[in-house]
N, CA and C atoms as a LAMMPS dump frame, in Angstrom:
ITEM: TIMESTEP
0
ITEM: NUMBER OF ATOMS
501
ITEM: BOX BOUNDS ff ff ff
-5.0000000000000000e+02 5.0000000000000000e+02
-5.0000000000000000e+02 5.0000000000000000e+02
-5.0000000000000000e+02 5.0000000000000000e+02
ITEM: ATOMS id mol type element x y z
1 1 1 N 300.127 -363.9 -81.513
2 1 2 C 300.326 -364.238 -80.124
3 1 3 C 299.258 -363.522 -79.3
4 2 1 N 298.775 -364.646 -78.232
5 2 2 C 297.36 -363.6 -77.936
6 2 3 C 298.272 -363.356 -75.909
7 3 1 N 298.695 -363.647 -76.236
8 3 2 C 299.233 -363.354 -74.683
9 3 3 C 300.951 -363.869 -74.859
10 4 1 N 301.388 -362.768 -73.968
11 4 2 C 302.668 -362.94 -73.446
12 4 3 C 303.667 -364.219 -72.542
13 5 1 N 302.351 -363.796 -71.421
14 5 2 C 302.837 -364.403 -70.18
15 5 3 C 302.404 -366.076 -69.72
16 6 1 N 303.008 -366.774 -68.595
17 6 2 C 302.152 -368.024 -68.954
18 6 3 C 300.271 -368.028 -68.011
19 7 1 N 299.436 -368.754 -68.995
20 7 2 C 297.752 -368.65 -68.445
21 7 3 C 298.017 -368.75 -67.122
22 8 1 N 298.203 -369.081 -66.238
23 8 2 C 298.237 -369.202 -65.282
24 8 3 C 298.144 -367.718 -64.233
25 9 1 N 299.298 -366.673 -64.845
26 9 2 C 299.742 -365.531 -64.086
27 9 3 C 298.472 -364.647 -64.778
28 10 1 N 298.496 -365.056 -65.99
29 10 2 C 297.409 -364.257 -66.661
30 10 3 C 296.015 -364.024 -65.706
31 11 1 N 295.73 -365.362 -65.784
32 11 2 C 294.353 -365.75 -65.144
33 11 3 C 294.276 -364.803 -63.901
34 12 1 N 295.48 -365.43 -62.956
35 12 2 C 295.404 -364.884 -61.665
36 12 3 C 295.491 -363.109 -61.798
37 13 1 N 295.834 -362.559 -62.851
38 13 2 C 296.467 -361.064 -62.706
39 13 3 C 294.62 -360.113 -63.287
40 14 1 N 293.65 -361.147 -63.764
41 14 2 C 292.868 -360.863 -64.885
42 14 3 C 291.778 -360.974 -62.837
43 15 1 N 291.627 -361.868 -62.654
44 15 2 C 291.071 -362.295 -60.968
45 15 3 C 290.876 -361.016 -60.408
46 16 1 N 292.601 -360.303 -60.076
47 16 2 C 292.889 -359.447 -59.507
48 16 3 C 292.347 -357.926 -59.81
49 17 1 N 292.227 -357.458 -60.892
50 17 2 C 291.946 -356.526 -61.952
51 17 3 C 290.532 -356.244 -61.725
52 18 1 N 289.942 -357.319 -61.639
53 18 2 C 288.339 -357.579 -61.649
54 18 3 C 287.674 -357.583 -60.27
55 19 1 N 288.484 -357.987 -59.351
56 19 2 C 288.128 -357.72 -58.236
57 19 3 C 288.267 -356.581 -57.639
58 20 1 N 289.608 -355.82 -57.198
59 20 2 C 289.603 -354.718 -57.233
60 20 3 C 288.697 -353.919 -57.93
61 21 1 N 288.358 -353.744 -59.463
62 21 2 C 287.712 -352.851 -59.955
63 21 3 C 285.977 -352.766 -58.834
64 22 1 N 285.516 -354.238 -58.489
65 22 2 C 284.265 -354.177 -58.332
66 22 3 C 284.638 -353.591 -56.947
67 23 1 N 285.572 -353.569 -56.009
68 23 2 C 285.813 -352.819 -54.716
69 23 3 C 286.056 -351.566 -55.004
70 24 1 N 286.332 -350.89 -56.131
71 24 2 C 286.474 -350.075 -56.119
72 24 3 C 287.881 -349.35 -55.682
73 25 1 N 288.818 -350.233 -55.917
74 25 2 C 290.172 -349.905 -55.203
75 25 3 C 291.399 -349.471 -56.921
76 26 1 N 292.517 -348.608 -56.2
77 26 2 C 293.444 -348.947 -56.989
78 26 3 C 294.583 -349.635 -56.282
79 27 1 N 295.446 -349.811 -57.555
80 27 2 C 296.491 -350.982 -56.568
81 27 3 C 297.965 -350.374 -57.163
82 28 1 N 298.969 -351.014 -56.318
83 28 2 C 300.761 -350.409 -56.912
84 28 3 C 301.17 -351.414 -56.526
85 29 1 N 302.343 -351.681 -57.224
86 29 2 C 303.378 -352.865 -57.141
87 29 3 C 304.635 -352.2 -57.174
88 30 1 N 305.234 -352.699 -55.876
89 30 2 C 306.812 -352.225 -55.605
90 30 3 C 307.345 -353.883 -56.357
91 31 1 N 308.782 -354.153 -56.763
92 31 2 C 308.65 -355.14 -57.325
93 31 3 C 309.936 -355.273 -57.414
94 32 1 N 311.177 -356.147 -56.953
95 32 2 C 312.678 -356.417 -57.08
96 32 3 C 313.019 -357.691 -57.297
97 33 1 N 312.829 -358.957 -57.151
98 33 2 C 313.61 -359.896 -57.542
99 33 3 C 312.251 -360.404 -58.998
100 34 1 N 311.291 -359.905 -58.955
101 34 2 C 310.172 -360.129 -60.068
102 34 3 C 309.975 -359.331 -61.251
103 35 1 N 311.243 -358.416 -61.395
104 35 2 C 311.645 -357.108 -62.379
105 35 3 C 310.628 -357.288 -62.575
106 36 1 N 309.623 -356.536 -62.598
107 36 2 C 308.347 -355.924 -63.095
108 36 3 C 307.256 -357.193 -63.651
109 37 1 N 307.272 -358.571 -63.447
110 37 2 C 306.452 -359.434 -63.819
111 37 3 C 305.053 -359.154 -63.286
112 38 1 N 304.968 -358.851 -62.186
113 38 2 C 303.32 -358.283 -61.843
114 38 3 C 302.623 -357.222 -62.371
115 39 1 N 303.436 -356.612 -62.772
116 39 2 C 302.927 -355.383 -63.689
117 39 3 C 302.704 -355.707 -64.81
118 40 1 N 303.478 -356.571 -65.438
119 40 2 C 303.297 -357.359 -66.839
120 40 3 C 302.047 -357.774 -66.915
121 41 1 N 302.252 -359.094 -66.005
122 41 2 C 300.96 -359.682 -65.722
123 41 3 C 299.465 -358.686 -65.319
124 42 1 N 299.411 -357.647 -64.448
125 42 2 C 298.254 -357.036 -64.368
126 42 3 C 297.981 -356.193 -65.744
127 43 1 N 299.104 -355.776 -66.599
128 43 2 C 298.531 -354.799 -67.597
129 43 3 C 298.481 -355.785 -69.069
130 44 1 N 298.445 -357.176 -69.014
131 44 2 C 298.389 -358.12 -69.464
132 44 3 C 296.319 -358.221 -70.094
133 45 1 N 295.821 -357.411 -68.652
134 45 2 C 294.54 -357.284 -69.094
135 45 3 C 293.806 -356.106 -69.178
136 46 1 N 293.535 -356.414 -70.723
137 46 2 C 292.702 -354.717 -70.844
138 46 3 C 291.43 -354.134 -70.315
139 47 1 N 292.094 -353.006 -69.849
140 47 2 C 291.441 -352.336 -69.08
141 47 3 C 291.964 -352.285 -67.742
142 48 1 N 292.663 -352.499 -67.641
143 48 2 C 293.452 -352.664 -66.062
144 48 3 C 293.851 -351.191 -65.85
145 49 1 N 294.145 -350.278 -66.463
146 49 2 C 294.188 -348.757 -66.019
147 49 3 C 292.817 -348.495 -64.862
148 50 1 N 292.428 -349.129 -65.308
149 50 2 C 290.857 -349.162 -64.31
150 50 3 C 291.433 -348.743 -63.147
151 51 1 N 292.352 -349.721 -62.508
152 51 2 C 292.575 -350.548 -61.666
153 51 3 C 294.369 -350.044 -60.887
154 52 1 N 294.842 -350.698 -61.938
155 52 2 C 296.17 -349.967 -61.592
156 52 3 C 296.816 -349.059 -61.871
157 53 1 N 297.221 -348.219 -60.779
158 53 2 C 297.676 -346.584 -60.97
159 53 3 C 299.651 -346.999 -60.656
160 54 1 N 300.249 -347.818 -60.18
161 54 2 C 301.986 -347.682 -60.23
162 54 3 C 302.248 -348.858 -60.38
163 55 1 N 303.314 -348.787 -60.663
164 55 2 C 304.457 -350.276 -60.541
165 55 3 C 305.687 -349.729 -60.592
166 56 1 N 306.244 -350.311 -59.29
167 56 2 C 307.974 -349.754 -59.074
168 56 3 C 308.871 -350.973 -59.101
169 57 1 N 309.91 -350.459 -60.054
170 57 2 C 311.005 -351.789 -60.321
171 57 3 C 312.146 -351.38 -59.836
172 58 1 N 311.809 -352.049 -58.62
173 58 2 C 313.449 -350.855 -57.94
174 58 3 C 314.381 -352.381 -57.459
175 59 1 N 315.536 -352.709 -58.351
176 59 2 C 316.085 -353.762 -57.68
177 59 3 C 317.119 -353.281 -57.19
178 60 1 N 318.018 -352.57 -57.577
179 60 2 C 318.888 -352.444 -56.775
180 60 3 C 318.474 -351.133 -55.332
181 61 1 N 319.696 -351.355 -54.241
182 61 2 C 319.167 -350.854 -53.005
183 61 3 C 318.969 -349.456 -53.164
184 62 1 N 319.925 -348.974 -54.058
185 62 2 C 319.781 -347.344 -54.411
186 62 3 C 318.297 -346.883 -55.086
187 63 1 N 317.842 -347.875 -55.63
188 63 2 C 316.8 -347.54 -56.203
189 63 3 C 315.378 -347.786 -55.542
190 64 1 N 315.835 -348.547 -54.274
191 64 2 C 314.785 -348.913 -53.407
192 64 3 C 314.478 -347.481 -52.359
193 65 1 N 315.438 -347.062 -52.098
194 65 2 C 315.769 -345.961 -51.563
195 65 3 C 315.623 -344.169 -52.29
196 66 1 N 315.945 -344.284 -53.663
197 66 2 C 315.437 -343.023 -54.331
198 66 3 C 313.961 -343.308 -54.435
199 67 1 N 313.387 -344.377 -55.039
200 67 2 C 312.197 -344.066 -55.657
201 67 3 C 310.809 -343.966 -54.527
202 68 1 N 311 -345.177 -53.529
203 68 2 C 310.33 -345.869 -52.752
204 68 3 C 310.614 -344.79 -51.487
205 69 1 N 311.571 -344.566 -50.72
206 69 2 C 311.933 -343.828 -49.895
207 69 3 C 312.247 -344.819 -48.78
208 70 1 N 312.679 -345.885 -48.502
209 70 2 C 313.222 -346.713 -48.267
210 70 3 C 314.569 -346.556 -47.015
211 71 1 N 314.837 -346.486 -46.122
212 71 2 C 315.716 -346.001 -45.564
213 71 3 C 316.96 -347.061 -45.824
214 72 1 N 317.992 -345.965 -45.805
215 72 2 C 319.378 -346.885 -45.864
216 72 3 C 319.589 -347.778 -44.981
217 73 1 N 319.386 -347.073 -43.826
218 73 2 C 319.179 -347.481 -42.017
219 73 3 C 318.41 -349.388 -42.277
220 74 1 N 317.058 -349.417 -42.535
221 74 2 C 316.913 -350.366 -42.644
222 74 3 C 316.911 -351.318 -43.392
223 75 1 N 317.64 -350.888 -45.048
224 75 2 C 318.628 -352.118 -45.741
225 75 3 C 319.92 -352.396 -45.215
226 76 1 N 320.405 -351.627 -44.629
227 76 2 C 321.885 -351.882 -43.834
228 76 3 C 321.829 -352.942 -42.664
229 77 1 N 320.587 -352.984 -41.738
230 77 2 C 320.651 -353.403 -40.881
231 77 3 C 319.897 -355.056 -41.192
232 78 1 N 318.714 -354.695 -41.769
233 78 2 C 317.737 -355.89 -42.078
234 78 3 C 318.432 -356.616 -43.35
235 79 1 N 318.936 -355.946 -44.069
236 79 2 C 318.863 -356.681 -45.723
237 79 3 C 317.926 -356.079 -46.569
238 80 1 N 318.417 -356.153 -48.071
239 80 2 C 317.378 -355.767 -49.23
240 80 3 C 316.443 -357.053 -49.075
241 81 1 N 316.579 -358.359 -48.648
242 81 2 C 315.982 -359.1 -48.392
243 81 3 C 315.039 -359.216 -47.075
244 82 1 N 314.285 -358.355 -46.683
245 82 2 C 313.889 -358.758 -45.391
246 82 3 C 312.444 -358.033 -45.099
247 83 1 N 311.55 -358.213 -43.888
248 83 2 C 310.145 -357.893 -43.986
249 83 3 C 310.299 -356.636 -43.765
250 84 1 N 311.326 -355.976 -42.881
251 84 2 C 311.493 -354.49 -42.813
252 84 3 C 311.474 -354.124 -44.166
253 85 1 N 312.396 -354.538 -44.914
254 85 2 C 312.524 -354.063 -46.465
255 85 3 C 310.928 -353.841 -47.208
256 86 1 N 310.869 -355.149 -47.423
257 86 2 C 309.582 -355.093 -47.875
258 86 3 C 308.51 -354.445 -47.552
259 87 1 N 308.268 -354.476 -46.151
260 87 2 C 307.088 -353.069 -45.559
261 87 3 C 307.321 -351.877 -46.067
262 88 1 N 308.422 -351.619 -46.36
263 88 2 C 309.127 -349.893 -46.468
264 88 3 C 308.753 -349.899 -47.93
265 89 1 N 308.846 -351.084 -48.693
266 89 2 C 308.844 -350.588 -50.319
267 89 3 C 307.142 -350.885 -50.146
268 90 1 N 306.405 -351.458 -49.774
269 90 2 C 304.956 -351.142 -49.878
270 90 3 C 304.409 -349.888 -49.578
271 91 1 N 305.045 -349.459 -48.291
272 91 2 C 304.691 -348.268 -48.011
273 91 3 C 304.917 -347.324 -48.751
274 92 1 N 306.012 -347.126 -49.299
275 92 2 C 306.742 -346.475 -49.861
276 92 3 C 306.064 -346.129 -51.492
277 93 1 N 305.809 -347.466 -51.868
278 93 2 C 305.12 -347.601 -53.24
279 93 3 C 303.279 -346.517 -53.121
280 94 1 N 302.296 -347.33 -51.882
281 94 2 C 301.265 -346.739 -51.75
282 94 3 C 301.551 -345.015 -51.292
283 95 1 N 302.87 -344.428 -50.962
284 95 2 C 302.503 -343.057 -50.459
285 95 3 C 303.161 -342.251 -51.81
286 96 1 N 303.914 -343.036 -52.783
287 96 2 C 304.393 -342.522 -54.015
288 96 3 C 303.065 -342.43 -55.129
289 97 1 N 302.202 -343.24 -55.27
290 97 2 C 301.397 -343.934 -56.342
291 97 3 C 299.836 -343.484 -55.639
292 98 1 N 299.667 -343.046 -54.504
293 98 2 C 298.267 -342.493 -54.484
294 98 3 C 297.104 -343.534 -54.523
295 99 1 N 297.868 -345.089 -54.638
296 99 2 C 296.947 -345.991 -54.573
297 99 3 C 296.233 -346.468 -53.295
298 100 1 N 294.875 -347.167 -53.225
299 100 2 C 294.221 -347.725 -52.088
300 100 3 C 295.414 -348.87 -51.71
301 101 1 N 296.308 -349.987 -51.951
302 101 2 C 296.963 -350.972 -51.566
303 101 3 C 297.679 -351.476 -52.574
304 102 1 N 298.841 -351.446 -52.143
305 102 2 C 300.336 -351.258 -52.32
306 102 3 C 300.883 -353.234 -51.642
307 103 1 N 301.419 -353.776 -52.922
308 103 2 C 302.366 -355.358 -52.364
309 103 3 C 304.075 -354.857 -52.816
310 104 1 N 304.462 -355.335 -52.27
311 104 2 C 306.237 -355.276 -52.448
312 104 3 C 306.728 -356.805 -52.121
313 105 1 N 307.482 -356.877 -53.622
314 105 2 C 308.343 -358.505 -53.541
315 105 3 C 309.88 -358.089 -53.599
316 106 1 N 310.74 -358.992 -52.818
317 106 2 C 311.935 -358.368 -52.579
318 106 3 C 312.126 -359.856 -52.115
319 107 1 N 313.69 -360.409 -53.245
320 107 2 C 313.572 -361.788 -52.875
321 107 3 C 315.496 -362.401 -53.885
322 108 1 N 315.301 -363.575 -53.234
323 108 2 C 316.821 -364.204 -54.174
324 108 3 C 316.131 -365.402 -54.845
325 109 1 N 315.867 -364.633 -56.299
326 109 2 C 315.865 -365.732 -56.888
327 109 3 C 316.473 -366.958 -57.957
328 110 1 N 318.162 -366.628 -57.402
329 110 2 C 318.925 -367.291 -57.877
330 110 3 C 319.633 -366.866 -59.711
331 111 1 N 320.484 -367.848 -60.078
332 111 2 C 320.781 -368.98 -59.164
333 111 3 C 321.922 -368.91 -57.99
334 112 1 N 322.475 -367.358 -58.003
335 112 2 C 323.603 -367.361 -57.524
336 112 3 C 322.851 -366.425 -56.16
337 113 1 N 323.488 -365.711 -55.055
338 113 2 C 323.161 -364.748 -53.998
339 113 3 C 322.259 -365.416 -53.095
340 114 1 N 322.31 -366.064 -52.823
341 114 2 C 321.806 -366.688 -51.575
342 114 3 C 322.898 -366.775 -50.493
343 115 1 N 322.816 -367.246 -48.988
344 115 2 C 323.398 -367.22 -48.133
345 115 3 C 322.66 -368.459 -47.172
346 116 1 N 323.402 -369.111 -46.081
347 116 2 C 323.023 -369.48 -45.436
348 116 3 C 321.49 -368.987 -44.658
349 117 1 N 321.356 -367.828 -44.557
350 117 2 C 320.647 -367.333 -43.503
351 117 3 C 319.182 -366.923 -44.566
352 118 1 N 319.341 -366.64 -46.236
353 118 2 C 318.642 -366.901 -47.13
354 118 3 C 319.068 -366.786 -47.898
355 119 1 N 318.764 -368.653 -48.599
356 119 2 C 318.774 -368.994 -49.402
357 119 3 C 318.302 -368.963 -50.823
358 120 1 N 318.829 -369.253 -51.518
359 120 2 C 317.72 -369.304 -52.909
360 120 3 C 316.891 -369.253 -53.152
361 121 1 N 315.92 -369.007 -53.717
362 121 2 C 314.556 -369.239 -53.013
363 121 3 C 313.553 -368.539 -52.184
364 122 1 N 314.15 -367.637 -50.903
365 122 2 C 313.55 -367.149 -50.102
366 122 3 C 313.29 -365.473 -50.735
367 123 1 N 311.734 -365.423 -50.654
368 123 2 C 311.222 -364.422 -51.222
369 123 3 C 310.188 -363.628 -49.863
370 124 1 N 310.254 -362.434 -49.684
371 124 2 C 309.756 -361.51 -48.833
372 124 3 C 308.594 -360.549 -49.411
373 125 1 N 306.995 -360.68 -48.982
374 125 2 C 306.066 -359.978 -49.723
375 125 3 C 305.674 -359.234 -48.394
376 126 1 N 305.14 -357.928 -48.783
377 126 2 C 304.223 -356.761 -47.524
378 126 3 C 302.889 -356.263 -48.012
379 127 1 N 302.358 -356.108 -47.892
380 127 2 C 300.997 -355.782 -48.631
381 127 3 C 300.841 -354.052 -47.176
382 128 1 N 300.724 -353.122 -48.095
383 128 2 C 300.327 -351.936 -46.814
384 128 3 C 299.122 -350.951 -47.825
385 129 1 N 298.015 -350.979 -47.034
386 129 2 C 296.636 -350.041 -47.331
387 129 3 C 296.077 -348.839 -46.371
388 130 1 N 295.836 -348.136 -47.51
389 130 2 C 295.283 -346.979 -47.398
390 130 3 C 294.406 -346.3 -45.911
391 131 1 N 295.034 -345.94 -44.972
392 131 2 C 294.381 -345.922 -44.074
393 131 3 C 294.092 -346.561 -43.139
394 132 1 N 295.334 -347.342 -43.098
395 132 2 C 295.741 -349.152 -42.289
396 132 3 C 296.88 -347.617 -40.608
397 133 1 N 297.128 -348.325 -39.828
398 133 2 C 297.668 -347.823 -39.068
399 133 3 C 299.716 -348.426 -39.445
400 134 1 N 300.142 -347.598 -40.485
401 134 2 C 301.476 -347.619 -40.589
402 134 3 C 301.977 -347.874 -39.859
403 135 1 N 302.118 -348.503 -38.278
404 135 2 C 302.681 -349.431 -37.561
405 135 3 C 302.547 -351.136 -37.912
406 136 1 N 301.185 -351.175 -38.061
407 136 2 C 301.105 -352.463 -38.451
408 136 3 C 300.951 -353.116 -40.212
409 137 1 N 302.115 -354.057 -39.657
410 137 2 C 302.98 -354.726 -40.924
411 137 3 C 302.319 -356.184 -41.02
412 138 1 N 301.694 -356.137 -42.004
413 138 2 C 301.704 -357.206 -43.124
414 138 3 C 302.711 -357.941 -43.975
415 139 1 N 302.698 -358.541 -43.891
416 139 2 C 304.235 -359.078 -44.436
417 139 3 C 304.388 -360.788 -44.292
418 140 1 N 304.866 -361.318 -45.281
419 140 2 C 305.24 -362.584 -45.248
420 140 3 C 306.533 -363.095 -45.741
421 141 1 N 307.457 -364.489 -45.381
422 141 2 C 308.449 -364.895 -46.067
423 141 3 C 308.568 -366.31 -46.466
424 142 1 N 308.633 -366.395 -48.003
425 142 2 C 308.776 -367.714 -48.622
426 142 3 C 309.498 -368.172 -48.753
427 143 1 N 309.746 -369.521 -48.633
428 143 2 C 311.007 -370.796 -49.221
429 143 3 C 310.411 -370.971 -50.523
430 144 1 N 310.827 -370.651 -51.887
431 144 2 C 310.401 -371.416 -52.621
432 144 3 C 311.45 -372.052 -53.054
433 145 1 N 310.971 -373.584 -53.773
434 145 2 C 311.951 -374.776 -54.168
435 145 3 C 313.469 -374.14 -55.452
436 146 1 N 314.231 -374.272 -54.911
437 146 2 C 315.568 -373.627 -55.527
438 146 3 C 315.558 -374.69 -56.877
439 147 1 N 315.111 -375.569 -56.807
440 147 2 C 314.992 -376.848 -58.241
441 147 3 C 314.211 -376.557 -59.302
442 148 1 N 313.45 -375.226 -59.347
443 148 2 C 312.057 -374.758 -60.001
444 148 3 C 313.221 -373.846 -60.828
445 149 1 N 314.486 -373.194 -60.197
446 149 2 C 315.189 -372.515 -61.368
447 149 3 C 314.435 -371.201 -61.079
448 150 1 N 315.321 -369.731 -61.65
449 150 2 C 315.212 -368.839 -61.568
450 150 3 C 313.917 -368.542 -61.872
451 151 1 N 313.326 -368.929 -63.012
452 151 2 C 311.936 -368.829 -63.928
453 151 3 C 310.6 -369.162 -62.91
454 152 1 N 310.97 -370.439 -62.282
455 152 2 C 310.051 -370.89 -61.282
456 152 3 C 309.788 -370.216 -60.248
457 153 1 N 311.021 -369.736 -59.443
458 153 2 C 310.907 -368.792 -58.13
459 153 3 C 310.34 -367.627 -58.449
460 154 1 N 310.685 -366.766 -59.534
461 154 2 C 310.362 -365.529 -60.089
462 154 3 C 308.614 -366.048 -60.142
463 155 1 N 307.895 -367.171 -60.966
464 155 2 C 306.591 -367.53 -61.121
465 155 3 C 305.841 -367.373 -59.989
466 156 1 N 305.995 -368.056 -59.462
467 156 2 C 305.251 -368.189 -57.862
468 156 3 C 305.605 -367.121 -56.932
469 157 1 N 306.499 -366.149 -56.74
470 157 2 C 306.342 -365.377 -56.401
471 157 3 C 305.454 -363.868 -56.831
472 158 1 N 305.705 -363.586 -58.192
473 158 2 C 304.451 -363.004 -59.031
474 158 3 C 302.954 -363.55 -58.483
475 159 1 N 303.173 -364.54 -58.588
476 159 2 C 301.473 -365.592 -58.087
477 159 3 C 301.24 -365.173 -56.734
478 160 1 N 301.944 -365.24 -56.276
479 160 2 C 302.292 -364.951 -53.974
480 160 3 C 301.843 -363.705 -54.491
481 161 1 N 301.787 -362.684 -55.139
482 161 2 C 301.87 -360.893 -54.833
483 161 3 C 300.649 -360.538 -55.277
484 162 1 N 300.154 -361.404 -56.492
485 162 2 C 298.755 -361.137 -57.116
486 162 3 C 297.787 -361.446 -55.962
487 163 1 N 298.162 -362.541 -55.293
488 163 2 C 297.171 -362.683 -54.366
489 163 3 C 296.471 -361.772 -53.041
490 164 1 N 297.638 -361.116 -52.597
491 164 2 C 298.094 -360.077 -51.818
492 164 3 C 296.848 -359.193 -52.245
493 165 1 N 297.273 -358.827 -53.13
494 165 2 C 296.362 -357.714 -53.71
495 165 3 C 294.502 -358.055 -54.311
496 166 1 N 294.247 -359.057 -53.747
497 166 2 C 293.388 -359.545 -53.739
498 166 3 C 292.012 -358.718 -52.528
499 167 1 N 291.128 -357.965 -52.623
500 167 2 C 290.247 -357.156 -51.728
501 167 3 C 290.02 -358.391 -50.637
């Protein structure tokens, strides 16, 4: 077996690795509804120590909160689902991991825990760098198609985070 994961994440995680290296950057991945698939995917290519110095798999909220530093305050109020969330675990990830830029995915990707207000599907990414003014938040939120199945949402969101981390 010459690879794990599917070419696709590969490709994009191999992109990422290579670019960064020529910027000269390192990178961290905070990472919750994607249990650690970006990390997979980036150490998928050798030599990526180059490159990447953390990856945090913090899904549940306690763990978003021990590892990341994450305030209770704003999973209580926002959701483990939400851009507050997600800023906090980027941040959180780049001031733990010593890296130049830090993405955090925090998302429902089914098939069950969704809600009216988000659904299945809806996935939350933050991207926060080194020397960026920690007020300002980067951050985005996805619909992805609930018909793609757990496997699918989890895919494209991995894909959404690699990009992030793109110089």
């Amino acid at each position: 077996m010459d690879q794990l994961l599917p070419p696709e994440l590969v490709d994009k995680a191999r992109e990422v690795i290579e670019r960064n290296r020529a910027a000269g950057r390192r990178i961290a991945v905070a990472e919750s509804c994607t249990g650690g698939l970006v990390c997979a995917a980036l150490t998928e290519i050798p030599g990526s120590s180059d490159v990447f110095e953390a990856g945090y798999v913090t899904y549940s909220n306690l763990a978003k909160q021990q590892a990341l530093k994450v305030s209770a305050d704003v999973v209580e109020t926002f959701g483990a689902v939400s851009v507050a969330t997600a800023w906090a675990m980027a941040r959180g990830a780049l001031d733990a991991s010593g890296a130049d830029v830090a993405v955090a995915i925090t998302g429902v990707a089914g098939p069950d825990g969704g809600s009216p207000t988000k659904p299945v599907g809806t996935v939350v990414f933050a991207r926060a760098e080194r020397g960026d003014d920690p007020d300002r938040i980067v951050a985005d939120s996805k619909l992805f198609d609930a018909g793609e199945g757990r496997a699918g949402i989890r895919l494209q969101a991995a894909l959404c985070a690699l990009e992030l981390l793109e110089p």
